[in-house]
DOMI-963283 format. One line per field, with one value per residue (C-alpha): chain; residue number from 1; residue in three letters; x, y, z. Coordinates in Angstrom, 2 decimals, m for minus. Last residue first. Example, Ala and Ser with C-alpha at 12.3 -4.5 7.8 and 13.67 -1.06 7.14 Angstrom:
! residues 2
c = A / A
k = 2 / 1
r = ser / ala
east = 13.67 / 12.30
north = m1.06 / m4.50
up = 7.14 / 7.80
! end
This chain:
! residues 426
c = A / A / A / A / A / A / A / A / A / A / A / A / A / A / A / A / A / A / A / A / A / A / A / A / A / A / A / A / A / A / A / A / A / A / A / A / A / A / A / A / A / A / A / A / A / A / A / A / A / A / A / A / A / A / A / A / A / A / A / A / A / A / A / A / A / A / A / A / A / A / A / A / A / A / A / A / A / A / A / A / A / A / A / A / A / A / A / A / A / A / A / A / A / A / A / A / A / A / A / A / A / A / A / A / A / A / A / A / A / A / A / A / A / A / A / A / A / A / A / A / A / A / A / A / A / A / A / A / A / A / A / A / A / A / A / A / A / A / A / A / A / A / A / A / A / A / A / A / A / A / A / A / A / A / A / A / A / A / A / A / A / A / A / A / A / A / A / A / A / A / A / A / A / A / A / A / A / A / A / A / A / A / A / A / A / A / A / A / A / A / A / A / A / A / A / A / A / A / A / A / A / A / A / A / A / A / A / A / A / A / A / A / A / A / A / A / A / A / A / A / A / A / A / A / A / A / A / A / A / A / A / A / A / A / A / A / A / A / A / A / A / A / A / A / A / A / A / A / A / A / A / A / A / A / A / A / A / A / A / A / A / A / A / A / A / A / A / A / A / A / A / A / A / A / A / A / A / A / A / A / A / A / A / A / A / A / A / A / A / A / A / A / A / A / A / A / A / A / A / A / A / A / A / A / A / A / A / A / A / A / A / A / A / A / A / A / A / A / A / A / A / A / A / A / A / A / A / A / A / A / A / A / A / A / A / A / A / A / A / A / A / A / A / A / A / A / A / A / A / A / A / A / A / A / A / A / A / A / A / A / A / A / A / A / A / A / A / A / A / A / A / A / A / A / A / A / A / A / A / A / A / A / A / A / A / A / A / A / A / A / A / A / A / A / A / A / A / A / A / A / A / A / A / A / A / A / A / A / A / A / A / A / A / A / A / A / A / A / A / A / A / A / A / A / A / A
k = 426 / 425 / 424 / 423 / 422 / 421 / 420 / 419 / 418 / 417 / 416 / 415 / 414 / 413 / 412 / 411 / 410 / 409 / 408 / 407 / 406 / 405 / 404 / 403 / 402 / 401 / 400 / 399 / 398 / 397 / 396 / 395 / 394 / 393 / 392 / 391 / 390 / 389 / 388 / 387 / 386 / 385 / 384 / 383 / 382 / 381 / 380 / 379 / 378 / 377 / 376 / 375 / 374 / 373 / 372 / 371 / 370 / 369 / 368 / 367 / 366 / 365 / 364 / 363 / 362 / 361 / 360 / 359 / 358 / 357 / 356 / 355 / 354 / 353 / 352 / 351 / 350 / 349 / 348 / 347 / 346 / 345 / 344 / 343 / 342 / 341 / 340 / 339 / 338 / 337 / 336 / 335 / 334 / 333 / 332 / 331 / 330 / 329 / 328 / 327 / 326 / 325 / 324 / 323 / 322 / 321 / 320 / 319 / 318 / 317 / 316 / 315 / 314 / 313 / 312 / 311 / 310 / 309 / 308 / 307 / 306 / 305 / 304 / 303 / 302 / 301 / 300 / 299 / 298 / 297 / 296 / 295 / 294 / 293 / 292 / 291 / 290 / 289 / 288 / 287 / 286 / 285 / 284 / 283 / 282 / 281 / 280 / 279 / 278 / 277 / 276 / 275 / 274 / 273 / 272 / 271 / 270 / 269 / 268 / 267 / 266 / 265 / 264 / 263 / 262 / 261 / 260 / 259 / 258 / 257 / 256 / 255 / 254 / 253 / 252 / 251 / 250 / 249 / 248 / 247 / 246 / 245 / 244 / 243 / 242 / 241 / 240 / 239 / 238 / 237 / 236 / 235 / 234 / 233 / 232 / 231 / 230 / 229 / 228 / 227 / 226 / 225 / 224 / 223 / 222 / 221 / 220 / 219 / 218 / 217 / 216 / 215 / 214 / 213 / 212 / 211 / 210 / 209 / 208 / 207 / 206 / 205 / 204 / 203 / 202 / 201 / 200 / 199 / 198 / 197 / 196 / 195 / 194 / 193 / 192 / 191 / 190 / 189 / 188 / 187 / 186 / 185 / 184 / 183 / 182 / 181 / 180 / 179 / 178 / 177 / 176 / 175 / 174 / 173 / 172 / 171 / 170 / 169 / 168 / 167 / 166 / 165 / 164 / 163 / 162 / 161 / 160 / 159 / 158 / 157 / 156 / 155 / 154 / 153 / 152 / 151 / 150 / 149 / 148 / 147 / 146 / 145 / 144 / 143 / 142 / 141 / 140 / 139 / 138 / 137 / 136 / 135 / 134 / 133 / 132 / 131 / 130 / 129 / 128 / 127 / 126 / 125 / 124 / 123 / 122 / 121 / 120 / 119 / 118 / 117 / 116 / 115 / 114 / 113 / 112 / 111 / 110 / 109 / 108 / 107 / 106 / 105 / 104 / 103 / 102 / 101 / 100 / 99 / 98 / 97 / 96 / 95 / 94 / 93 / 92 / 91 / 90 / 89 / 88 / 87 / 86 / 85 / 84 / 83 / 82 / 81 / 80 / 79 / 78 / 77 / 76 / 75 / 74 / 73 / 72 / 71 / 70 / 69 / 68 / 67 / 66 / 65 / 64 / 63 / 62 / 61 / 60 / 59 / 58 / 57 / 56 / 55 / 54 / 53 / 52 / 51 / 50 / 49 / 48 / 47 / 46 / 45 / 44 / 43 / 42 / 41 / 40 / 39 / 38 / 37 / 36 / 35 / 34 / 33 / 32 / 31 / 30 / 29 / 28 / 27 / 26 / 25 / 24 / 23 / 22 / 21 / 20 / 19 / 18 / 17 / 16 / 15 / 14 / 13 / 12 / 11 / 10 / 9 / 8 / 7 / 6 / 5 / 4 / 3 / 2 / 1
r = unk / unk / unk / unk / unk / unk / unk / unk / unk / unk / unk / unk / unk / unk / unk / unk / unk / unk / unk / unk / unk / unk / unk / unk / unk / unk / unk / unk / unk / unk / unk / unk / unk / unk / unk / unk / unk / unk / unk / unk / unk / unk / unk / unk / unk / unk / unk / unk / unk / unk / unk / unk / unk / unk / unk / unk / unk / unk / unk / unk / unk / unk / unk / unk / unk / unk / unk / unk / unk / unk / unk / unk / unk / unk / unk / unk / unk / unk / unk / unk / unk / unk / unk / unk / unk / unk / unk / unk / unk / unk / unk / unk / unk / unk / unk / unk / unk / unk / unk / unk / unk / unk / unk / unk / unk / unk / unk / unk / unk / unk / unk / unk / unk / unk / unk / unk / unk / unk / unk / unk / unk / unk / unk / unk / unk / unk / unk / unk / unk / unk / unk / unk / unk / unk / unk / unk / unk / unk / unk / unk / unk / unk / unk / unk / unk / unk / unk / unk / unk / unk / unk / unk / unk / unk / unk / unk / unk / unk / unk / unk / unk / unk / unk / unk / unk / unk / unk / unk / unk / unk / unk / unk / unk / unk / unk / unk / unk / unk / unk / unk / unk / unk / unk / unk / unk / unk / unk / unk / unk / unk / unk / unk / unk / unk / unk / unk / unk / unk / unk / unk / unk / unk / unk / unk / unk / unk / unk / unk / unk / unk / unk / unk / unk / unk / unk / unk / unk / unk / unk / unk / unk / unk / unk / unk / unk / unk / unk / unk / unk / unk / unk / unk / unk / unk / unk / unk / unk / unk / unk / unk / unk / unk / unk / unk / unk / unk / unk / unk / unk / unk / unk / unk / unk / unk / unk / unk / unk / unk / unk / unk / unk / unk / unk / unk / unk / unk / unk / unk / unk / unk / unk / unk / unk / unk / unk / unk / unk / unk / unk / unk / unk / unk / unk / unk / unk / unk / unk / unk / unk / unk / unk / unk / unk / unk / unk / unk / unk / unk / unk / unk / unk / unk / unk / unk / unk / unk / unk / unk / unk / unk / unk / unk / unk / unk / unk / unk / unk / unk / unk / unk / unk / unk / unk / unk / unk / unk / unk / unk / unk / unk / unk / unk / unk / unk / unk / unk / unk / unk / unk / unk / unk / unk / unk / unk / unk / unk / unk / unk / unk / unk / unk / unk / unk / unk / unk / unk / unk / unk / unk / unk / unk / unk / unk / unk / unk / unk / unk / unk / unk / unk / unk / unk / unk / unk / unk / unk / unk / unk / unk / unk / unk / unk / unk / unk / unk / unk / unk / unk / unk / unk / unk / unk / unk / unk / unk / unk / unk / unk / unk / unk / unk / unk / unk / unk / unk / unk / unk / unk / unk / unk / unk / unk / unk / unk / unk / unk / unk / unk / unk / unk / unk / unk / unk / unk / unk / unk
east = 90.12 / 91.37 / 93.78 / 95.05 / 95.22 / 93.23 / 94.71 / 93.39 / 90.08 / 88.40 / 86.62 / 88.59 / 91.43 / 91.22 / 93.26 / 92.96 / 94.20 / 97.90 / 99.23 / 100.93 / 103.53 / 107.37 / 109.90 / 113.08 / 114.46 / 114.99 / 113.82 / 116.69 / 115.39 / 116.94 / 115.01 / 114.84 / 112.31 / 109.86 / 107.17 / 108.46 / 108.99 / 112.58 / 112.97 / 111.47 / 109.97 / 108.71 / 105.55 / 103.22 / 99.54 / 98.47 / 98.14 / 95.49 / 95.25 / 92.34 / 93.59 / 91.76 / 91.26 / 87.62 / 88.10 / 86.07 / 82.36 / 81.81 / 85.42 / 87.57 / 90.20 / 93.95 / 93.05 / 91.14 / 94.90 / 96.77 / 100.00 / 100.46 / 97.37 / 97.82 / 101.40 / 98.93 / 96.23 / 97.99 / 101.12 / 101.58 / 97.72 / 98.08 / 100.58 / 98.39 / 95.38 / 97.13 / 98.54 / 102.67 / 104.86 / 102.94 / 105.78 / 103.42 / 102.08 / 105.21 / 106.70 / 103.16 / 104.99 / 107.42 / 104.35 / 102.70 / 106.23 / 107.10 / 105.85 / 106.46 / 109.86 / 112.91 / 116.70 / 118.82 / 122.16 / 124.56 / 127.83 / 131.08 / 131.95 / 129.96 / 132.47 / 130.03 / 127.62 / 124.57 / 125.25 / 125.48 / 122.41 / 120.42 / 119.18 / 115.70 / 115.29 / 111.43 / 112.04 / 109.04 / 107.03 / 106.31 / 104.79 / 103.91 / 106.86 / 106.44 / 102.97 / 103.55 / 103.47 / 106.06 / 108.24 / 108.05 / 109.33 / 112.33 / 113.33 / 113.41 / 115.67 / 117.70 / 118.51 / 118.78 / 121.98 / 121.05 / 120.96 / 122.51 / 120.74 / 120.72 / 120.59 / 123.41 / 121.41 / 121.24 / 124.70 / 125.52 / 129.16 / 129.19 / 126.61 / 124.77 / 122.43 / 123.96 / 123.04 / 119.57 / 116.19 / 112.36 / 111.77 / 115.05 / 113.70 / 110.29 / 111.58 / 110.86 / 109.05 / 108.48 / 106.55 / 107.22 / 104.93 / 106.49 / 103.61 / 107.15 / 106.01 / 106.41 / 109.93 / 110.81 / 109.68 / 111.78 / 115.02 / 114.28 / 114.03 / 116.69 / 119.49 / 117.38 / 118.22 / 116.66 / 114.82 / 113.62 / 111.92 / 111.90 / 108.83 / 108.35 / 106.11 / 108.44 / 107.57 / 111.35 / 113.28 / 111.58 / 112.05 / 115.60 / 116.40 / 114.68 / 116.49 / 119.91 / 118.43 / 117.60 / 121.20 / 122.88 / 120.89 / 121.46 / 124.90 / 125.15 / 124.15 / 128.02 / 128.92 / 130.79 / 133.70 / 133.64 / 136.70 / 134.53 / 135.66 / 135.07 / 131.81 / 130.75 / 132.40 / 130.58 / 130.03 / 126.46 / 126.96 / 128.62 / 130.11 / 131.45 / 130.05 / 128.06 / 129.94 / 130.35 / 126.62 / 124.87 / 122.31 / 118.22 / 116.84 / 114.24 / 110.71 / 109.53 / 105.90 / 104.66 / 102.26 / 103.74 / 105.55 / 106.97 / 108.40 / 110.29 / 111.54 / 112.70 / 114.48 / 116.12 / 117.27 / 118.61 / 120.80 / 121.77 / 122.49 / 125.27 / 125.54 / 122.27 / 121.58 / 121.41 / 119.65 / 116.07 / 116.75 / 113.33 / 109.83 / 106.79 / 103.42 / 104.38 / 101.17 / 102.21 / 101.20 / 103.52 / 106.64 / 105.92 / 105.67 / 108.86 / 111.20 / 114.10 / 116.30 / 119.78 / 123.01 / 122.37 / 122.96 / 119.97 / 119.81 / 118.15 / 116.88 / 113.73 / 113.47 / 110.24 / 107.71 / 105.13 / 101.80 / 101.11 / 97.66 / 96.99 / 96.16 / 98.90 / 97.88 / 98.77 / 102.31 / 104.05 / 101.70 / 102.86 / 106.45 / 106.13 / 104.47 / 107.46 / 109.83 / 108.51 / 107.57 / 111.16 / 112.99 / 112.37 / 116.42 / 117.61 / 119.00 / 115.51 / 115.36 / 112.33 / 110.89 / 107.41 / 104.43 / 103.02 / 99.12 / 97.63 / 100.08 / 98.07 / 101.62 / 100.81 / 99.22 / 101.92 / 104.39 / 101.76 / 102.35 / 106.33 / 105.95 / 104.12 / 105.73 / 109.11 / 111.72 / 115.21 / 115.87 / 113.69 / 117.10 / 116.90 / 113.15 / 111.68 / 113.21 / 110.69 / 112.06 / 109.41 / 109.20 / 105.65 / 103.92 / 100.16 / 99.01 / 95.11 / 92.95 / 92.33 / 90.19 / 91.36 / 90.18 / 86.96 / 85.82 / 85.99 / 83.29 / 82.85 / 79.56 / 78.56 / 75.31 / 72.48 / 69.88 / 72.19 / 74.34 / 72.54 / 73.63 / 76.27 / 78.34 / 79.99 / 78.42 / 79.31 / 82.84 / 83.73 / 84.55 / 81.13 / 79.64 / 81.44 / 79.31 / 81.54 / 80.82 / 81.52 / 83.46 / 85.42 / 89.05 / 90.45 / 92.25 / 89.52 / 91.04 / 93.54 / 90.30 / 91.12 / 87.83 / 87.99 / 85.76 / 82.76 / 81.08 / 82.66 / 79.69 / 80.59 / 78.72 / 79.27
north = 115.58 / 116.22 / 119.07 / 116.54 / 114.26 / 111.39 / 107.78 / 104.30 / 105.15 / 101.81 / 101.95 / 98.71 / 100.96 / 104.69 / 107.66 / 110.87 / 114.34 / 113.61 / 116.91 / 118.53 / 121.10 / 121.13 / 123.20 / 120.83 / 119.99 / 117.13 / 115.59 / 113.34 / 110.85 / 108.71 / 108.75 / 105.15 / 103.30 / 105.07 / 107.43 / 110.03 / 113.05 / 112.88 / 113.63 / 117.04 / 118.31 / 121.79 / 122.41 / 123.87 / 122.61 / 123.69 / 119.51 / 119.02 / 115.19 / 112.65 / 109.21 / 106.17 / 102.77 / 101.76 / 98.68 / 99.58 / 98.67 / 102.38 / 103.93 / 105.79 / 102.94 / 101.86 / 98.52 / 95.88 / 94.17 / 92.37 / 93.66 / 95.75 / 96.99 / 98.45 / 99.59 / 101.25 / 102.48 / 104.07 / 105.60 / 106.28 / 107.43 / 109.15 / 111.50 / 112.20 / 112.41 / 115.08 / 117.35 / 116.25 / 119.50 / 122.19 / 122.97 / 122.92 / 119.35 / 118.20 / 118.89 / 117.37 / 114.24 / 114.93 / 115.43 / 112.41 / 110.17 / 111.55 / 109.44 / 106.15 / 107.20 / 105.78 / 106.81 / 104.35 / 103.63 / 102.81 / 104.65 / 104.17 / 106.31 / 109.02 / 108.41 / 107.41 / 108.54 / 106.73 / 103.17 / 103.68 / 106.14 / 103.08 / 102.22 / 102.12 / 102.12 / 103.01 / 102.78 / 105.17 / 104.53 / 106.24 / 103.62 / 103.44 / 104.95 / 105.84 / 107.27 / 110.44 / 112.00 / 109.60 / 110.21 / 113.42 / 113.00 / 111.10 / 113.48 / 116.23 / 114.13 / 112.80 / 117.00 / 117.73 / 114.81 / 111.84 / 110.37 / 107.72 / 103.96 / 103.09 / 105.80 / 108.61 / 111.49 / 110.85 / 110.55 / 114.07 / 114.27 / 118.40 / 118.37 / 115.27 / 117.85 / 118.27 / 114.73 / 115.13 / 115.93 / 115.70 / 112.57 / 110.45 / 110.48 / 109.74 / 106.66 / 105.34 / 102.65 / 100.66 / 98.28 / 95.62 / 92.76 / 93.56 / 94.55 / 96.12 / 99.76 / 99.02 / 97.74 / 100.42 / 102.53 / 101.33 / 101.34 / 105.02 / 105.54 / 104.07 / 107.34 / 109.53 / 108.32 / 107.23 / 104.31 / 102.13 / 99.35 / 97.62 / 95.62 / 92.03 / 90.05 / 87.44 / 86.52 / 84.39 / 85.55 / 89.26 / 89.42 / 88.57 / 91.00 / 93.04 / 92.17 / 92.81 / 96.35 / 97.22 / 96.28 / 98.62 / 101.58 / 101.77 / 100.99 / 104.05 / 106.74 / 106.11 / 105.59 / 106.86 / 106.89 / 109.94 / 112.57 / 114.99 / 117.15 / 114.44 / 113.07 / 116.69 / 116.71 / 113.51 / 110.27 / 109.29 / 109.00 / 106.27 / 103.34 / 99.71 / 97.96 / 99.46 / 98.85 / 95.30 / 95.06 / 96.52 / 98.19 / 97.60 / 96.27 / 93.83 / 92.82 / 89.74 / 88.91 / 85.35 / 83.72 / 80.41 / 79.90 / 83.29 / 82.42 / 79.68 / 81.59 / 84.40 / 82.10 / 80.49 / 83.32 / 85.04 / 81.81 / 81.94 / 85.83 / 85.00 / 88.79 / 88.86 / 92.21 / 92.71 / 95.58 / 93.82 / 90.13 / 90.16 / 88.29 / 89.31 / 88.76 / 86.29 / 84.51 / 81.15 / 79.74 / 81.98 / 80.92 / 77.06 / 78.04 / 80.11 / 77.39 / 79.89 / 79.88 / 79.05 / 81.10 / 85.11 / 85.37 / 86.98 / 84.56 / 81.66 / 83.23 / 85.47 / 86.76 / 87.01 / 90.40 / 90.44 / 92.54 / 94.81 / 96.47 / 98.60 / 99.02 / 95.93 / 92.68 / 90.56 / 91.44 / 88.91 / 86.05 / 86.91 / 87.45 / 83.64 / 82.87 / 83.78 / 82.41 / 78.97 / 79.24 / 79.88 / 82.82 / 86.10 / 86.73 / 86.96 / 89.91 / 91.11 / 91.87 / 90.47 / 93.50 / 94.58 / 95.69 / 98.08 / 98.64 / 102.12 / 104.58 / 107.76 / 109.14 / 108.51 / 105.02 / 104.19 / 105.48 / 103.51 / 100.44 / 100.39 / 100.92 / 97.75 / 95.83 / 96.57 / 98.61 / 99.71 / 97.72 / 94.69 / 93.96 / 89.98 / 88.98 / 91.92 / 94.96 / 96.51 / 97.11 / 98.85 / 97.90 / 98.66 / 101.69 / 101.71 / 105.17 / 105.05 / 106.24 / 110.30 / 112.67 / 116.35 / 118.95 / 120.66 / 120.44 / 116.87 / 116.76 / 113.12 / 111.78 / 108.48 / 106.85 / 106.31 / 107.21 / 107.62 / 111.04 / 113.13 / 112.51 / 114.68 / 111.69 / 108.41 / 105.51 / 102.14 / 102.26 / 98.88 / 98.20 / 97.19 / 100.49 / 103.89 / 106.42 / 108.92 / 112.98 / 115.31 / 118.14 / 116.30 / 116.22 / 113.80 / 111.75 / 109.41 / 106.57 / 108.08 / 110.02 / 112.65 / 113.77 / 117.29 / 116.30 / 118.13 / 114.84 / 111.53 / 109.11 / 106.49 / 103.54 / 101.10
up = 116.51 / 112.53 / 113.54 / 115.95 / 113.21 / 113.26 / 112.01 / 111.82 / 111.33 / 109.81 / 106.63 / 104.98 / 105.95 / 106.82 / 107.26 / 108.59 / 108.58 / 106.54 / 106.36 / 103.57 / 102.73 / 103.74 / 105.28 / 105.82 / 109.39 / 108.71 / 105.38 / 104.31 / 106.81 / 109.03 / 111.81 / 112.58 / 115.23 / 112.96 / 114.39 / 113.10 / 115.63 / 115.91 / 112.24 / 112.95 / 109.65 / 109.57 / 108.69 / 106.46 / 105.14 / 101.97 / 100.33 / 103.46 / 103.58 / 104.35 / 103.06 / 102.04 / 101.88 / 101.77 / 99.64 / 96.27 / 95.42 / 94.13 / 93.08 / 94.43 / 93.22 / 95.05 / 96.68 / 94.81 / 94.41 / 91.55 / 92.33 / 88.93 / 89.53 / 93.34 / 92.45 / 89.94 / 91.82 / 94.83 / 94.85 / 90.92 / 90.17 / 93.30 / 92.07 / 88.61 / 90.17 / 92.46 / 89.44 / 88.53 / 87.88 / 88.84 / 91.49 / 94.02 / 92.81 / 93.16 / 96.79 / 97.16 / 96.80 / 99.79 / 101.88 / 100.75 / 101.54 / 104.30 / 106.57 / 104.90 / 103.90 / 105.83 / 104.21 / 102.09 / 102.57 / 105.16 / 105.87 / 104.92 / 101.73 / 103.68 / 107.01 / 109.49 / 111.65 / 109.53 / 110.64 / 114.38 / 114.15 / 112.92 / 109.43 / 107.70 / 104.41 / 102.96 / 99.58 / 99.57 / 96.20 / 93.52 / 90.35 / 86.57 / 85.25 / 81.27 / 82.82 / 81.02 / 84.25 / 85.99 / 82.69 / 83.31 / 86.77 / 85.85 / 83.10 / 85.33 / 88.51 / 85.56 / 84.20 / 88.12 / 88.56 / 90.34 / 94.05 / 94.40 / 93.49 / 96.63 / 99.14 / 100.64 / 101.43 / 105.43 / 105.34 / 104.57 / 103.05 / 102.98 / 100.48 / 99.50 / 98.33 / 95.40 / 93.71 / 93.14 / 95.86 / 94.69 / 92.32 / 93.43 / 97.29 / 95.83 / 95.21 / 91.34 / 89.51 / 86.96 / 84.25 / 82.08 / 80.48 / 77.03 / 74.38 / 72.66 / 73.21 / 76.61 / 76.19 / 73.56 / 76.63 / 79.16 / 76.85 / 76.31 / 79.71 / 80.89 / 79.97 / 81.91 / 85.25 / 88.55 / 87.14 / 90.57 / 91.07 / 87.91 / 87.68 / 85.25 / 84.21 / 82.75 / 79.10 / 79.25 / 76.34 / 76.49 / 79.93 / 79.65 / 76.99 / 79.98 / 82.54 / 80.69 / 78.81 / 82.70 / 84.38 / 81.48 / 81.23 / 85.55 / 84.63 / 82.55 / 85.38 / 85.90 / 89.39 / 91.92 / 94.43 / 96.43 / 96.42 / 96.93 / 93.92 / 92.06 / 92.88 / 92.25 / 88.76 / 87.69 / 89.29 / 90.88 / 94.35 / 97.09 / 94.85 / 96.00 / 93.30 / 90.67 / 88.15 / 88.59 / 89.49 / 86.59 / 87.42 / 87.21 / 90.57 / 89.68 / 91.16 / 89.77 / 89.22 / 89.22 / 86.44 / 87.31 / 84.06 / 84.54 / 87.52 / 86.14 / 83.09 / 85.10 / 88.04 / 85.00 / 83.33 / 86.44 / 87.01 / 83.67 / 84.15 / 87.31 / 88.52 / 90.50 / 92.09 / 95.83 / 95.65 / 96.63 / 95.31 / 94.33 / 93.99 / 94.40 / 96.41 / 98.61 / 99.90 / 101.08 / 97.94 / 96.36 / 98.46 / 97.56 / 93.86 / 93.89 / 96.13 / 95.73 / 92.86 / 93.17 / 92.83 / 93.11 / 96.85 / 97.98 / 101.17 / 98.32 / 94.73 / 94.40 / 97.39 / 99.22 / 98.65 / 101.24 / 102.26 / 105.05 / 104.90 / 108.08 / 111.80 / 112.35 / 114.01 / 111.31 / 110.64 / 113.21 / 111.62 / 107.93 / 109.28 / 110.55 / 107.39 / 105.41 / 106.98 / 107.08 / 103.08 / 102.27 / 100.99 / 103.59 / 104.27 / 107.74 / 108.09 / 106.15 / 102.27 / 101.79 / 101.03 / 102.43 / 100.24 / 102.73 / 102.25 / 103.82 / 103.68 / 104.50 / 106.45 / 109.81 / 109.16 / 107.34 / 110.62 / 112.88 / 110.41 / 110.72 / 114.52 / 114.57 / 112.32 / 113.83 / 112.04 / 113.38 / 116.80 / 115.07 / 112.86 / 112.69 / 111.35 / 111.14 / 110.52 / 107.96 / 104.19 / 102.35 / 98.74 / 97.37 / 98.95 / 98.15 / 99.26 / 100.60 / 97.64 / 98.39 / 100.29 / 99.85 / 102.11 / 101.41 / 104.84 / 105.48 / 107.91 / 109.05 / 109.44 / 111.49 / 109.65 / 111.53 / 108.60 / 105.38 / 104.82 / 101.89 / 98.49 / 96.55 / 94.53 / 95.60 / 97.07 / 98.63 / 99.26 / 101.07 / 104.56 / 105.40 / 104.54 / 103.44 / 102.13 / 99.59 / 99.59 / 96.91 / 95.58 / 92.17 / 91.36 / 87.77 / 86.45 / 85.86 / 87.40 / 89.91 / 91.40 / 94.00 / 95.64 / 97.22 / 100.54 / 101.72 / 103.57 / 104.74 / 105.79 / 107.34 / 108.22 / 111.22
! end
């Protein structure tokens, strides 16, 4: 069937830039963009000047399956993308049962295949996560992994590192990294400082995020890794980042959108829900961070989507898991930004959608003629009030309840199949 999506605001990541136009979608591709009239037969959509964007590309989701189904199947993982204008989930390996061999991986490949969109995989990058011998790389990429990373289990033995760098790199594979330093990192709840303090929380200095990056990338530059950081939380990596860039390095990064629009006071009176891995940072990071998104320093906002179960969460803080989900709230989070004039909407979909999209290798991510039609129809304006209960996750824990927020997802489309409607959409 062809589309024909009329009136929209078009946000192009490309151009960085917003036009008024229309786009015809046919055979799951974009075929024109501009102010023509719908095509004979074609099914129109009235956008009414809302804005029509590239689908979101979230890389490093963690969904439940294998082992811990009771807080993230594939299905209700994919109706929360869907939701939220998510339209390809790069999924972390870091499962009970760790995604590092080829059988493992195509058994989550076969439970993922029915879902409304995109889900991709990430498999570790040494065997269980446990830092001591490479996985079977080659074997895992012919399978279709993606990336490669421990998640935030970070190696501590670096010849081990080394050689899982240098191998991968030989093969033209891309390794996902979790900059901090391990031993420091250990056992900690927040970021340390005065609040740390007074809460008698143990925490840790925004120096072993520095740390863990200049170590993976002195080991990028031995090995010619292409290499992504997943998250840089803190001003004091930045500079590091950039010499790397500057440097012809094959380096790039990202950062939660958790880290972009909350910081280290809102953990409050010992709120679980706030506790995620890195901590949250001090304001000064949480400025930096962002203008390094808009300079382009970091390439990528993603999720993190974490989920855990109330068991986990209703603990003492020092106790409880981290991490918090995201693919819902991801978008509205994000326009958290744009309100604040501090990122524009080309800029925030530059970082969700084209260049996880890039960096990945995929045709996802473009408004552009020839294009996968993945996209999302949002209203930036729209307020509401967050009830956790009402995400479709299997987990609710998100910092977000009961927060006033702005911007609806209205309908979303892969390969130019409705996926989601709205009710304001209907």
């Amino acid at each position: 069937m062809t589309l024909f999506l009329q009136n929209a605001r078009l946000i192009d990541p490309e151009a960085l830039n917003e036009t008024t136009g229309n786009i015809v979608i046919d055979n799951g591709l974009i075929a024109a963009i501009g102010t023509m009239s719908a095509p004979p037969d074609a099914q129109v959509i009235e956008c009414g000047g809302k804005c029509l964007a590239p689908g979101i590309v979230d890389l490093g989701v963690k969904i439940g399956e294998p082992g811990e189904r009771h807080m993230e199947s594939f299905r209700s993982a994919a109706l929360a993308a869907a939701a939220g204008g998510v339209t390809t989930i790069i999924a972390r390996p870091d499962t009970a049962s760790a995604i590092d061999t080829p059988e493992v991986l195509e058994f989550v490949t076969r439970r993922a295949a029915d879902a409304p969109v995109r889900i991709l995989h990430m498999a570790a990058l040494t065997k269980g996560r446990a830092g001591r011998e490479m996985t079977e790389i080659s074997f895992l990429r012919d399978a279709g992994a993606v990336a490669f990373t421990d998640g935030t289990q970070v190696c501590d033995q670096t010849k081990v590192l080394a050689r899982a760098f240098s191998y991968a790199a030989s093969l033209g594979a891309l390794v996902i990294g979790h900059p901090q330093e391990p031993g420091l990192s250990k056992g900690a709840a927040v970021t340390s400082g005065k609040f740390a303090s007074l809460r008698g929380l143990p925490g840790v200095s925004p120096m072993a995020e520095q740390m863990g990056l200049e170590r993976d990338l002195a080991l990028v530059e031995m090995t010619g890794l292409a290499y992504h950081a997943d998250q840089i939380t803190t001003a004091r990596a930045l500079p590091a980042l950039a010499r790397a860039k500057a440097a012809g390095l094959d380096v790039t990064a990202g950062v939660s959108i958790h880290h972009l629009t909350l910081n280290a006071l809102d953990v409050g009176e010992y709120r679980t829900f706030f506790k995620l891995t890195p901590p949250l940072r001090d304001e000064d990071d949480r400025l930096a961070v962002i203008a390094a998104v808009g300079d382009g320093v970091i390439d990528v906002i993603c999720s993190m989507h974490t989920p855990a179960d109330e068991e986990s969460k209703r603990l003492p803080f020092e106790e409880a898991a981290s991490g918090a989900v995201g693919l819902e709230t991801l978008l509205p989070a994000a326009m958290r930004l744009y309100h604040a004039d501090q990122l524009t909407l080309p800029q925030l979909f530059r970082a969700m959608a084209l260049n996880p999209a890039r960096r990945l290798g995929l045709p996802q991510g473009r408004l552009a003629e020839g294009a996968p039609a993945d996209l999302v129809l949002f209203d930036p304006d729209a307020p509401f009030v967050l009830d956790r209960f009402t995400l479709r996750s299997k987990s609710k824990n998100t910092p977000f309840d009961t927060a006033r927020m702005e911007g609806k997802t209205l309908a979303t489309f892969v390969a130019g199949v409705q996926v989601y409607s709205s009710e304001e959409q209907k």
